[in-house]
Biopython code that builds the backbone (N, CA, C, O; Angstrom):
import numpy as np
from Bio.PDB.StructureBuilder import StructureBuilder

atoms = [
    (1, "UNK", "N", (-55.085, 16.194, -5.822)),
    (1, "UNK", "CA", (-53.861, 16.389, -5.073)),
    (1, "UNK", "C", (-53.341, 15.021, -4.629)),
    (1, "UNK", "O", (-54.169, 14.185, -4.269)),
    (2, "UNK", "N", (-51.967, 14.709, -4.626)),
    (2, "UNK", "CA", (-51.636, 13.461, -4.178)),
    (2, "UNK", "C", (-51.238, 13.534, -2.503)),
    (2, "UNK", "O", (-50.963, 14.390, -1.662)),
    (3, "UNK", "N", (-51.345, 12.532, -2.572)),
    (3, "UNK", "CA", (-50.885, 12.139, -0.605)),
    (3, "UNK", "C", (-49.324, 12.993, -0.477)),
    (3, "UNK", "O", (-49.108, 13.773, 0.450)),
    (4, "UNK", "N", (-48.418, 12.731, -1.449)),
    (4, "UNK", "CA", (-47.617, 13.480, -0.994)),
    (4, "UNK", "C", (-47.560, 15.091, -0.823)),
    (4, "UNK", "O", (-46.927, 15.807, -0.048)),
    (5, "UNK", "N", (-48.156, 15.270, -1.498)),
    (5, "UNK", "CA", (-48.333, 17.401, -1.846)),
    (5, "UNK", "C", (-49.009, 17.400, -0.645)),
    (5, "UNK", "O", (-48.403, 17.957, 0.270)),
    (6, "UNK", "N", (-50.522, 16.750, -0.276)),
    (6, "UNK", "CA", (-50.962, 16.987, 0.657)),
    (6, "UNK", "C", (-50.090, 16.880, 2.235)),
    (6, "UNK", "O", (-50.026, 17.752, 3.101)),
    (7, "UNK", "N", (-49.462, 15.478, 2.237)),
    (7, "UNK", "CA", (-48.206, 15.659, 3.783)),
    (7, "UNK", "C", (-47.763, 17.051, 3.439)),
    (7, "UNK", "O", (-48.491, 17.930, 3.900)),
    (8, "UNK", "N", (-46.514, 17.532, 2.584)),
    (8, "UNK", "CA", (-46.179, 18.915, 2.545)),
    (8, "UNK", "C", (-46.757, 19.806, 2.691)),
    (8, "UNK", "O", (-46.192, 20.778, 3.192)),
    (9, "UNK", "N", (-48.176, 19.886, 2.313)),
    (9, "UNK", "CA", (-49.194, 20.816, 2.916)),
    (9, "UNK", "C", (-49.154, 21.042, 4.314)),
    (9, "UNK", "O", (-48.621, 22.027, 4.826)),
    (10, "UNK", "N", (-49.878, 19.873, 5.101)),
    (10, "UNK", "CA", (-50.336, 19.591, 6.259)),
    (10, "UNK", "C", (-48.946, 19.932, 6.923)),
    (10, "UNK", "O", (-49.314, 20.607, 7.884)),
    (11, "UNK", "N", (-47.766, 19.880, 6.979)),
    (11, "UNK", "CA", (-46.328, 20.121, 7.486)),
    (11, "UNK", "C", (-46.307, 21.336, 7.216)),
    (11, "UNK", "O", (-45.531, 21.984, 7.919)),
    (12, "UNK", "N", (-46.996, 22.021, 6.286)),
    (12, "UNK", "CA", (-46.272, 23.687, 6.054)),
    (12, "UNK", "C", (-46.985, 24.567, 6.741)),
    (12, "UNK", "O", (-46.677, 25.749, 6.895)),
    (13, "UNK", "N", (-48.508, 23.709, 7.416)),
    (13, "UNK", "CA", (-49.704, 24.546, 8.076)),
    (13, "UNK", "C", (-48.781, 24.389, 9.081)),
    (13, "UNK", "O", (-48.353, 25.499, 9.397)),
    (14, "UNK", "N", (-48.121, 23.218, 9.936)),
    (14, "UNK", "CA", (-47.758, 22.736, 11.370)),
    (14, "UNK", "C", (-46.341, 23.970, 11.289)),
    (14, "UNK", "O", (-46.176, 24.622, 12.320)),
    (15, "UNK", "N", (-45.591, 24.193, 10.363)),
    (15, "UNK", "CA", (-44.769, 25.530, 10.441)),
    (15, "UNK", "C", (-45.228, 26.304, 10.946)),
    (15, "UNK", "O", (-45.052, 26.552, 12.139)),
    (16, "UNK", "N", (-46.159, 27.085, 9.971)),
    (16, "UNK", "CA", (-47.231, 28.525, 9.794)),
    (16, "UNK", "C", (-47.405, 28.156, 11.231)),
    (16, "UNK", "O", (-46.396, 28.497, 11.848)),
    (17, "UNK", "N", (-48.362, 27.547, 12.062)),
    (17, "UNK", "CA", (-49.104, 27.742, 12.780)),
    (17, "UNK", "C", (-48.205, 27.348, 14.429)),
    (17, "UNK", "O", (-48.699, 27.787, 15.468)),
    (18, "UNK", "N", (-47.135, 26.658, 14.470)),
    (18, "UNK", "CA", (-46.656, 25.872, 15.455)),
    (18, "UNK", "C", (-45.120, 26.253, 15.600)),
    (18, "UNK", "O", (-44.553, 26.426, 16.679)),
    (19, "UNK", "N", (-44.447, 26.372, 14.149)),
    (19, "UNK", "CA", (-43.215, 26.398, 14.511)),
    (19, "UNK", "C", (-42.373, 25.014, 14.045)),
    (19, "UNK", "O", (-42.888, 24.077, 13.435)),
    (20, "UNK", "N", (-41.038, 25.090, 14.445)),
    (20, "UNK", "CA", (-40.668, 23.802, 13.852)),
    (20, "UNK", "C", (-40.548, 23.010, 15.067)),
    (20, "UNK", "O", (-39.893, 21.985, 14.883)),
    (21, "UNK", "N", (-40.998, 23.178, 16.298)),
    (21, "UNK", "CA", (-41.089, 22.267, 17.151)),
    (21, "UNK", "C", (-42.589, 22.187, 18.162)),
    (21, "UNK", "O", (-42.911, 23.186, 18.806)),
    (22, "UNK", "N", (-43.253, 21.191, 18.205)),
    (22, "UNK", "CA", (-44.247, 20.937, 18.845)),
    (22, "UNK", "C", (-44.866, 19.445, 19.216)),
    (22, "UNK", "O", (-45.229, 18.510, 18.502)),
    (23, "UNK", "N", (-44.823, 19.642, 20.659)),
    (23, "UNK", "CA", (-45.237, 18.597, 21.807)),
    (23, "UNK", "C", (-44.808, 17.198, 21.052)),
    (23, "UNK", "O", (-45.537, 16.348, 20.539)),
    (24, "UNK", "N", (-43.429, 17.248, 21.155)),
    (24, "UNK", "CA", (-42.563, 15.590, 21.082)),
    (24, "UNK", "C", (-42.554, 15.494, 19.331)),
    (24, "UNK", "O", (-42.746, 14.392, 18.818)),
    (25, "UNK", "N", (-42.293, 16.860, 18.353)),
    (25, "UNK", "CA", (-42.020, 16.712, 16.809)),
    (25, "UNK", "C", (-41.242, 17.725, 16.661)),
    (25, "UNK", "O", (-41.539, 18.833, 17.105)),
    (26, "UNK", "N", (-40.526, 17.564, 16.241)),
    (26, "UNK", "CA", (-39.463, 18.518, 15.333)),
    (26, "UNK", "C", (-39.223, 18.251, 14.451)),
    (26, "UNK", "O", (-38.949, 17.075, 14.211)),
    (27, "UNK", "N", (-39.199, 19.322, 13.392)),
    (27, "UNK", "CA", (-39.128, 19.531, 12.017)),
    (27, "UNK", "C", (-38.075, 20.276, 11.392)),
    (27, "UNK", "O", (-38.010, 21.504, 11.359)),
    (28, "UNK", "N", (-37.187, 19.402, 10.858)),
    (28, "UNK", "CA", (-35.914, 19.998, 10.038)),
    (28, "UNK", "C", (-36.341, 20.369, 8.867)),
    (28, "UNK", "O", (-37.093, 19.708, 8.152)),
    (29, "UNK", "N", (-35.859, 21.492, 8.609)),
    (29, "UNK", "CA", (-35.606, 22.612, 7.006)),
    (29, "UNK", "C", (-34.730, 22.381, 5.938)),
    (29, "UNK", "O", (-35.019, 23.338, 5.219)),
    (30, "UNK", "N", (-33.987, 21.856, 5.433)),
    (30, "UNK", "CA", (-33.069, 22.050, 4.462)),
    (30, "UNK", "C", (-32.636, 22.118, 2.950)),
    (30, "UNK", "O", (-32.494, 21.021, 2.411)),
    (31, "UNK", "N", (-32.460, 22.973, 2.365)),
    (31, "UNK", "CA", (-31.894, 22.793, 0.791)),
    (31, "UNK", "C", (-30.542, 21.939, 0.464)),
    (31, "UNK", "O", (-29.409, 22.209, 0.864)),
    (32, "UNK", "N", (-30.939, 20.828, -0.370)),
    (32, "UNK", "CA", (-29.745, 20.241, -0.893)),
    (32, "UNK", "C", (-29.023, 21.015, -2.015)),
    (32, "UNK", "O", (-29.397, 22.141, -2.342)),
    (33, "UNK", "N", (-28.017, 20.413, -2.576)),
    (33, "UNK", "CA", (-26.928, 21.000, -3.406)),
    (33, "UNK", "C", (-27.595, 20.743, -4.911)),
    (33, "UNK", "O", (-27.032, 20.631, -6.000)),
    (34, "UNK", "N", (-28.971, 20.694, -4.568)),
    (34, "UNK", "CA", (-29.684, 20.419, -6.195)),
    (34, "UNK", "C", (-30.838, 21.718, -6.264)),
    (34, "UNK", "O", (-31.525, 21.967, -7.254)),
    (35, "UNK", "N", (-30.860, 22.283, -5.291)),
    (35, "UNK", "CA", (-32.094, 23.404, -4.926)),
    (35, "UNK", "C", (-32.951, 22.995, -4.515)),
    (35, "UNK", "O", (-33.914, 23.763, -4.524)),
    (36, "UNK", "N", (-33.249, 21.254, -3.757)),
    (36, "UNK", "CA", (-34.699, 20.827, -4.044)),
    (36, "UNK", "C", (-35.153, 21.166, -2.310)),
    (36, "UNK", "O", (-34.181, 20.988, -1.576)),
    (37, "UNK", "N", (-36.129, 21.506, -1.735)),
    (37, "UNK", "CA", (-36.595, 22.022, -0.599)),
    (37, "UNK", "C", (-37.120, 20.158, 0.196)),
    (37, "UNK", "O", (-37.932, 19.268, -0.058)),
    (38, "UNK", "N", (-36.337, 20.361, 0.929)),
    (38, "UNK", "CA", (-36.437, 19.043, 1.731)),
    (38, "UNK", "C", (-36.704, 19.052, 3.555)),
    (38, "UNK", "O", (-36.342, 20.035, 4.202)),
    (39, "UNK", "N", (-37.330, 17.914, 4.202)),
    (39, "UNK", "CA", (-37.904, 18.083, 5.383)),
    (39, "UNK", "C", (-37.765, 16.910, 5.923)),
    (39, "UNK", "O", (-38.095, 15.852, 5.386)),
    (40, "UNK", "N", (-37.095, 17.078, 7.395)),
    (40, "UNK", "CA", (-37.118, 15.660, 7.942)),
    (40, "UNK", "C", (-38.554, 15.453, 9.337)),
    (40, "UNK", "O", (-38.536, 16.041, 10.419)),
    (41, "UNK", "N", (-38.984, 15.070, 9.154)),
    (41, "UNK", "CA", (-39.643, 15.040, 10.730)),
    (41, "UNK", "C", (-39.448, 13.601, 11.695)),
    (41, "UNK", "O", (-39.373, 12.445, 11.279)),
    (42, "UNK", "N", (-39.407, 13.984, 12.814)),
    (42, "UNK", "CA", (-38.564, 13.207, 13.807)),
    (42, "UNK", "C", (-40.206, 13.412, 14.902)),
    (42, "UNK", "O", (-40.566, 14.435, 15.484)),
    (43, "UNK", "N", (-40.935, 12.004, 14.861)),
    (43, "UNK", "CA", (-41.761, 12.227, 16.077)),
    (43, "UNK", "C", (-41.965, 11.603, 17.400)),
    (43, "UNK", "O", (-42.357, 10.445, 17.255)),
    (44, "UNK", "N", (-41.882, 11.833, 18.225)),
    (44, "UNK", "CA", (-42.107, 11.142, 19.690)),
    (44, "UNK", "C", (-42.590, 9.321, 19.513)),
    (44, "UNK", "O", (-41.796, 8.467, 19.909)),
    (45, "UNK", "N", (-43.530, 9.039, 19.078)),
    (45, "UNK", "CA", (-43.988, 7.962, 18.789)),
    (45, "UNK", "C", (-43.311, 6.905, 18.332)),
    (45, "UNK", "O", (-43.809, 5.782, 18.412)),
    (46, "UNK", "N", (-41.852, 7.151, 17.688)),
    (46, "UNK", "CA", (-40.631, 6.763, 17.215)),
    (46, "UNK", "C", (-40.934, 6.553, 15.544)),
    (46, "UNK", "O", (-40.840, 5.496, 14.919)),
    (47, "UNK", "N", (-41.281, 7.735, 15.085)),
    (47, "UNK", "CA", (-41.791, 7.782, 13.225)),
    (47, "UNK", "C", (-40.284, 9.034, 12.927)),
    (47, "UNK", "O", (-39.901, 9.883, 13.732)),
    (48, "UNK", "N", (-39.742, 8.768, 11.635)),
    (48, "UNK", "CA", (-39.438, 9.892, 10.884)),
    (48, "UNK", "C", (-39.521, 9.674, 9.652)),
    (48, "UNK", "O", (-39.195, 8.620, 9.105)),
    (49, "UNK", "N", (-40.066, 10.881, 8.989)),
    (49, "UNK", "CA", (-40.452, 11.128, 7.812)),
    (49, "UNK", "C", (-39.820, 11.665, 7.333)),
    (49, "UNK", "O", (-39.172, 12.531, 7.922)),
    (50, "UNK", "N", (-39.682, 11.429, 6.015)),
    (50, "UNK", "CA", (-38.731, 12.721, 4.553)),
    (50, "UNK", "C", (-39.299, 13.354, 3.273)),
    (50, "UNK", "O", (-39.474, 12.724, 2.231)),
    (51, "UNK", "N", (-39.494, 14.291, 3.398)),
    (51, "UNK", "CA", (-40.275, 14.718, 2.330)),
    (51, "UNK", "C", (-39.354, 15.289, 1.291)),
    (51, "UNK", "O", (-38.136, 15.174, 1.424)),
    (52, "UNK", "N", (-39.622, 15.595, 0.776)),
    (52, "UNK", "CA", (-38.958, 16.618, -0.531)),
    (52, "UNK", "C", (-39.769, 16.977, -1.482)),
    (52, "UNK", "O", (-40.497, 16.118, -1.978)),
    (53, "UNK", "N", (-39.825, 18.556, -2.018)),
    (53, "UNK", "CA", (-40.392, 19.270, -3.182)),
    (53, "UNK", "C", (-39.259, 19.549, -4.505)),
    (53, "UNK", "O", (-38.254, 20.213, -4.251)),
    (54, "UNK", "N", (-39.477, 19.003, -5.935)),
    (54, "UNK", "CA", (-38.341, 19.349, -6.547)),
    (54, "UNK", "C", (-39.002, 19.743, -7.532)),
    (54, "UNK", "O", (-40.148, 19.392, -7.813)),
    (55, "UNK", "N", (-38.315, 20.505, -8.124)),
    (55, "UNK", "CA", (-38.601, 21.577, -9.513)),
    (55, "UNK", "C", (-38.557, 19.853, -10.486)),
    (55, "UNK", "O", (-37.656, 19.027, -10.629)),
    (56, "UNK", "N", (-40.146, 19.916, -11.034)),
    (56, "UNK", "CA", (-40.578, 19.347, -11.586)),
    (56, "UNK", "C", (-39.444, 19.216, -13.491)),
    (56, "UNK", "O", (-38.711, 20.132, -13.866)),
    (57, "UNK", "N", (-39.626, 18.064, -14.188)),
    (57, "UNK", "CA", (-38.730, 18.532, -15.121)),
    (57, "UNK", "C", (-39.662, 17.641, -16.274)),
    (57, "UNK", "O", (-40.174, 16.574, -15.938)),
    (58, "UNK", "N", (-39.847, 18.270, -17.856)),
    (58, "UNK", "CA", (-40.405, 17.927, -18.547)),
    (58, "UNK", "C", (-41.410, 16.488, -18.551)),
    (58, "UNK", "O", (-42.592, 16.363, -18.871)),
    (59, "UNK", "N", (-40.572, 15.644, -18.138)),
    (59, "UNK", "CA", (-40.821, 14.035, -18.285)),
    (59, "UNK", "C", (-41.119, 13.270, -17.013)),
    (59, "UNK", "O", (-41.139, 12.057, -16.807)),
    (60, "UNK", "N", (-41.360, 14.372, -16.160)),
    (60, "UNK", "CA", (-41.537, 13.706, -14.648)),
    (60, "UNK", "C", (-43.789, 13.294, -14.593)),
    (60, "UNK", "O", (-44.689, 13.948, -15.121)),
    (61, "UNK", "N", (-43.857, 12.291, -13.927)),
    (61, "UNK", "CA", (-44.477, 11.481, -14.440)),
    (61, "UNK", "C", (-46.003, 12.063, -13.537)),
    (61, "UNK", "O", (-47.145, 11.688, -13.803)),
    (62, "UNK", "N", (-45.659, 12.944, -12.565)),
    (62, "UNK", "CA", (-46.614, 13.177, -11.184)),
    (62, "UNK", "C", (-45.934, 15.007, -11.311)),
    (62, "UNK", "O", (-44.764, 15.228, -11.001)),
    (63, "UNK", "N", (-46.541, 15.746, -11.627)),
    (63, "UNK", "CA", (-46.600, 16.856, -11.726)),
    (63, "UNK", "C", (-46.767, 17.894, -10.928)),
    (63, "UNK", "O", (-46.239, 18.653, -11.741)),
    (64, "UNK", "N", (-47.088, 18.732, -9.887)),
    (64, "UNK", "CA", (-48.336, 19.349, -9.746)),
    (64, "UNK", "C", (-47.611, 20.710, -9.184)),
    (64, "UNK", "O", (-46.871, 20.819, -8.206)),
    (65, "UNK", "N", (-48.111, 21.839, -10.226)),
    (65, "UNK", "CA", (-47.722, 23.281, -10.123)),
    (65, "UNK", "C", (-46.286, 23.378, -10.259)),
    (65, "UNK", "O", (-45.613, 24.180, -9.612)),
    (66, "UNK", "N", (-45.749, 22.442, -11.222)),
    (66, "UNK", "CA", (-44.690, 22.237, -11.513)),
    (66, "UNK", "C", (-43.383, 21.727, -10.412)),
    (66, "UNK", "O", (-42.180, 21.989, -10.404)),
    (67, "UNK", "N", (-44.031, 21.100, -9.749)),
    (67, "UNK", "CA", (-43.308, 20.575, -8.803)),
    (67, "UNK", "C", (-43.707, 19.143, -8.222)),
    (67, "UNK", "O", (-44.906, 18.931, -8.041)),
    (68, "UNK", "N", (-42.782, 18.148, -7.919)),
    (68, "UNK", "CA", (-42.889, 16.573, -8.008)),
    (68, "UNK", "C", (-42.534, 16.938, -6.583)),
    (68, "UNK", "O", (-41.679, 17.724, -6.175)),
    (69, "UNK", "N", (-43.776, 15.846, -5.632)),
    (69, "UNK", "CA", (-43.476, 15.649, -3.843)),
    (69, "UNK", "C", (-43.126, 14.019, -3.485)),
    (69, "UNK", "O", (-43.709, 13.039, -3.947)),
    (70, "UNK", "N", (-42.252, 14.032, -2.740)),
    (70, "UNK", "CA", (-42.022, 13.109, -2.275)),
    (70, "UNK", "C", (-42.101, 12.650, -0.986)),
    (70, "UNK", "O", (-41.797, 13.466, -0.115)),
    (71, "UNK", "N", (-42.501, 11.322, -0.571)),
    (71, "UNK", "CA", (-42.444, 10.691, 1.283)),
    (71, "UNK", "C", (-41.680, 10.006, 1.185)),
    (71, "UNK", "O", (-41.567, 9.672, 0.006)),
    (72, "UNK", "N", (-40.991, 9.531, 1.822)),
    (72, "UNK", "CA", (-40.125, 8.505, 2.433)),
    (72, "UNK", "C", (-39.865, 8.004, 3.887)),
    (72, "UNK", "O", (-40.005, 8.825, 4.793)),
    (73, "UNK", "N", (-39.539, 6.862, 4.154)),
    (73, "UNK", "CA", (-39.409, 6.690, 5.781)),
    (73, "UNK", "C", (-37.911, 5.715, 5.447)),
    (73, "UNK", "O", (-37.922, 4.488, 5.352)),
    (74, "UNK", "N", (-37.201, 6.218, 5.365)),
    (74, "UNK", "CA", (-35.832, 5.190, 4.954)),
    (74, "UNK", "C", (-34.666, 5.242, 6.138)),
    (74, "UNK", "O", (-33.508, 4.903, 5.895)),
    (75, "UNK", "N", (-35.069, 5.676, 7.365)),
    (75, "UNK", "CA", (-34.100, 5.051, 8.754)),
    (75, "UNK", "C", (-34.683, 3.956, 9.336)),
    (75, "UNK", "O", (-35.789, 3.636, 9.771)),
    (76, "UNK", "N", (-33.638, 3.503, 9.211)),
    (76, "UNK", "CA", (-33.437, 2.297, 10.333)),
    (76, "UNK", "C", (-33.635, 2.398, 12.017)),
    (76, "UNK", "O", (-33.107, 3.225, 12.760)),
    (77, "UNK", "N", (-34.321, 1.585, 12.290)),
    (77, "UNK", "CA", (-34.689, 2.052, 14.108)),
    (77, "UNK", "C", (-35.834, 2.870, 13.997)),
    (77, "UNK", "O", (-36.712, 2.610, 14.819)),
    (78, "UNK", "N", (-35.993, 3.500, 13.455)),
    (78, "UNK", "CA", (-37.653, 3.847, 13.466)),
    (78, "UNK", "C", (-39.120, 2.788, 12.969)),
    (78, "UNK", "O", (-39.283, 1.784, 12.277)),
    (79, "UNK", "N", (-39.869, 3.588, 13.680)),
    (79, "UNK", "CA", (-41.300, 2.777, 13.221)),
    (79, "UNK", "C", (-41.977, 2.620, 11.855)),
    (79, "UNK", "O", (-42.851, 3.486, 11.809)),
    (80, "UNK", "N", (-41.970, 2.009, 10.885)),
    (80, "UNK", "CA", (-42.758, 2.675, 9.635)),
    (80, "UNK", "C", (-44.490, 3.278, 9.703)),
    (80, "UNK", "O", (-45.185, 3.014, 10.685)),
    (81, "UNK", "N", (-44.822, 3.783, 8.979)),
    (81, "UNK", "CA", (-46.053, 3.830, 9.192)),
    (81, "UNK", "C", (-46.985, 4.212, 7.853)),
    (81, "UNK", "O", (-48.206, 4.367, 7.874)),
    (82, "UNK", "N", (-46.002, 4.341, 6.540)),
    (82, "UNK", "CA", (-46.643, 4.711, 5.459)),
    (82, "UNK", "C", (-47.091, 5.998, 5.722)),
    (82, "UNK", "O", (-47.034, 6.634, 6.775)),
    (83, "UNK", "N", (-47.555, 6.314, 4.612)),
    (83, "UNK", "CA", (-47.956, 8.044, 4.201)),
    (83, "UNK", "C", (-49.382, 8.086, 4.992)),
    (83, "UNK", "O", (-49.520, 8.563, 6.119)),
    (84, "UNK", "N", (-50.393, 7.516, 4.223)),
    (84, "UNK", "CA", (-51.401, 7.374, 5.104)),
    (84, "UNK", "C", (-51.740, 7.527, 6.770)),
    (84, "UNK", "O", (-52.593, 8.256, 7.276)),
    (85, "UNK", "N", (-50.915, 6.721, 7.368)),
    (85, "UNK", "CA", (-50.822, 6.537, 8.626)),
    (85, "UNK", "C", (-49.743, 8.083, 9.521)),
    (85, "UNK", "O", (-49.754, 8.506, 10.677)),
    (86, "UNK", "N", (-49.141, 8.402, 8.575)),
    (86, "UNK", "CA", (-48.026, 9.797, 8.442)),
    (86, "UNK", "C", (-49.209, 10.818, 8.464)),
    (86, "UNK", "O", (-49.407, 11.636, 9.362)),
    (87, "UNK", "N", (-49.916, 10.657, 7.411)),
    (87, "UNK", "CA", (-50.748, 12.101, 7.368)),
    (87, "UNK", "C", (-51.700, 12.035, 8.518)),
    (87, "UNK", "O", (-52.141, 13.138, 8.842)),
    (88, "UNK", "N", (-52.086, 11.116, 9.146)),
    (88, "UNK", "CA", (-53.305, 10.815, 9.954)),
    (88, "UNK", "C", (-52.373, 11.716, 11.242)),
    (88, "UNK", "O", (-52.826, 12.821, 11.539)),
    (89, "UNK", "N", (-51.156, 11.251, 11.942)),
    (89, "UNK", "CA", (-50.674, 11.515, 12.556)),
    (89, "UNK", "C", (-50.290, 13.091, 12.301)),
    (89, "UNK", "O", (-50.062, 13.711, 13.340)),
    (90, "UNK", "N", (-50.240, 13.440, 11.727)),
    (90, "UNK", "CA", (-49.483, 14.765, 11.507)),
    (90, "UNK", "C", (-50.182, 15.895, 11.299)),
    (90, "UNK", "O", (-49.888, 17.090, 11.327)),
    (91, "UNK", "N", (-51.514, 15.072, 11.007)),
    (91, "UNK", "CA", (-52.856, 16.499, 10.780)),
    (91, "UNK", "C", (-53.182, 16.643, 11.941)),
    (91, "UNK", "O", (-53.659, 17.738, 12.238)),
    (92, "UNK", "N", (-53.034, 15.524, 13.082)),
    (92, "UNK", "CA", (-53.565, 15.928, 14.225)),
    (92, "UNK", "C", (-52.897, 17.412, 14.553)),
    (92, "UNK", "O", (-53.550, 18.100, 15.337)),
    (93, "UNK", "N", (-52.110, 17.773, 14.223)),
    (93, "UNK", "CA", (-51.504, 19.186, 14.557)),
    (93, "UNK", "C", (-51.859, 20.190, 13.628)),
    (93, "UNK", "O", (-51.802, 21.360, 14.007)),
    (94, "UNK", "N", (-52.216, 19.929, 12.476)),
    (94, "UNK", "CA", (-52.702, 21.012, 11.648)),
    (94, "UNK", "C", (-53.853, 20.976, 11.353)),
    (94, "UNK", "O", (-54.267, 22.116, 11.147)),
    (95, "UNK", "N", (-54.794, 20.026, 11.192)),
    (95, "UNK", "CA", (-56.349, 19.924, 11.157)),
    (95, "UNK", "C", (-56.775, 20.442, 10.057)),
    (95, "UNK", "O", (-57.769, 21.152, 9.901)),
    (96, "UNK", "N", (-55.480, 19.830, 8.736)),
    (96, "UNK", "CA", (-55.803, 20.315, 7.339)),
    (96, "UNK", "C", (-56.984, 19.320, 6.784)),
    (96, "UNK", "O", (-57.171, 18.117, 6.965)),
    (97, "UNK", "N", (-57.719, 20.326, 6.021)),
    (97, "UNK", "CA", (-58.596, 19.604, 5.340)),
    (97, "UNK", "C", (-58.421, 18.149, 4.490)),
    (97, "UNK", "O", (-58.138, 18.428, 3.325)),
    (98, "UNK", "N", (-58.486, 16.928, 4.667)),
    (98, "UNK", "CA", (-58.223, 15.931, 4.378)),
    (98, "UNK", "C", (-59.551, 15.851, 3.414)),
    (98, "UNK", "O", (-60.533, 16.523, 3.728)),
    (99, "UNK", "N", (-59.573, 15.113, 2.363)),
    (99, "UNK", "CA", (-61.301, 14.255, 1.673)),
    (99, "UNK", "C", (-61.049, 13.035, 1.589)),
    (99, "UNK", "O", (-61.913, 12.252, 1.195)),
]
sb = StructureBuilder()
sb.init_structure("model")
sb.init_model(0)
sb.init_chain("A")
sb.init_seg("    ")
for serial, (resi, resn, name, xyz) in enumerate(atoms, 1):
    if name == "N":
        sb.init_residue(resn, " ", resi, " ")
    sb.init_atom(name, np.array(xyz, "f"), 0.0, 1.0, " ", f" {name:<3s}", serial, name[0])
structure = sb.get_structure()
């Protein structure tokens, strides 16, 4: 599994289990005008994250269950923190199985 499928994981437990808002995180929902299932998270600490799931397409290079995941941290004024440092933070709320 890659770091990114896994953030989307660990974010879809913090849904399931929390909701889209919990203790200083909120989590935006949205479909773009391409169908692709996209997520912003906005956290107290001053981090936001962007994920996106897109219908995978013949020649796409990272695969998995036919669908390509993506991270990003591309605002300005926020903290970076990489994926790594993203998932560390973000499991603290879902306590998904990491290896």
């Amino acid at each position: 599994m890659t770091r990114e499928r896994l953030i989307w994981n660990i974010v879809s437990e913090i849904l399931d289990t929390h909701g889209d808002e919990v203790d200083g995180m909120s989590i935006h929902e949205y479909t773009d005008a391409y169908g692709n299932d996209n997520r912003k998270i906005y956290h107290n600490q001053g981090y936001c994250f962007e994920l996106s799931k897109e219908e995978a397409s013949d020649i796409e290079a990272c695969i998995e269950e036919g669908f390509v995941y993506t991270f990003s941290e591309p605002w300005d004024g926020f903290q970076e923190a990489g994926i790594d440092k993203a998932i560390e933070i973000l499991n603290e709320y879902a306590g998904y199985p990491v290896f």
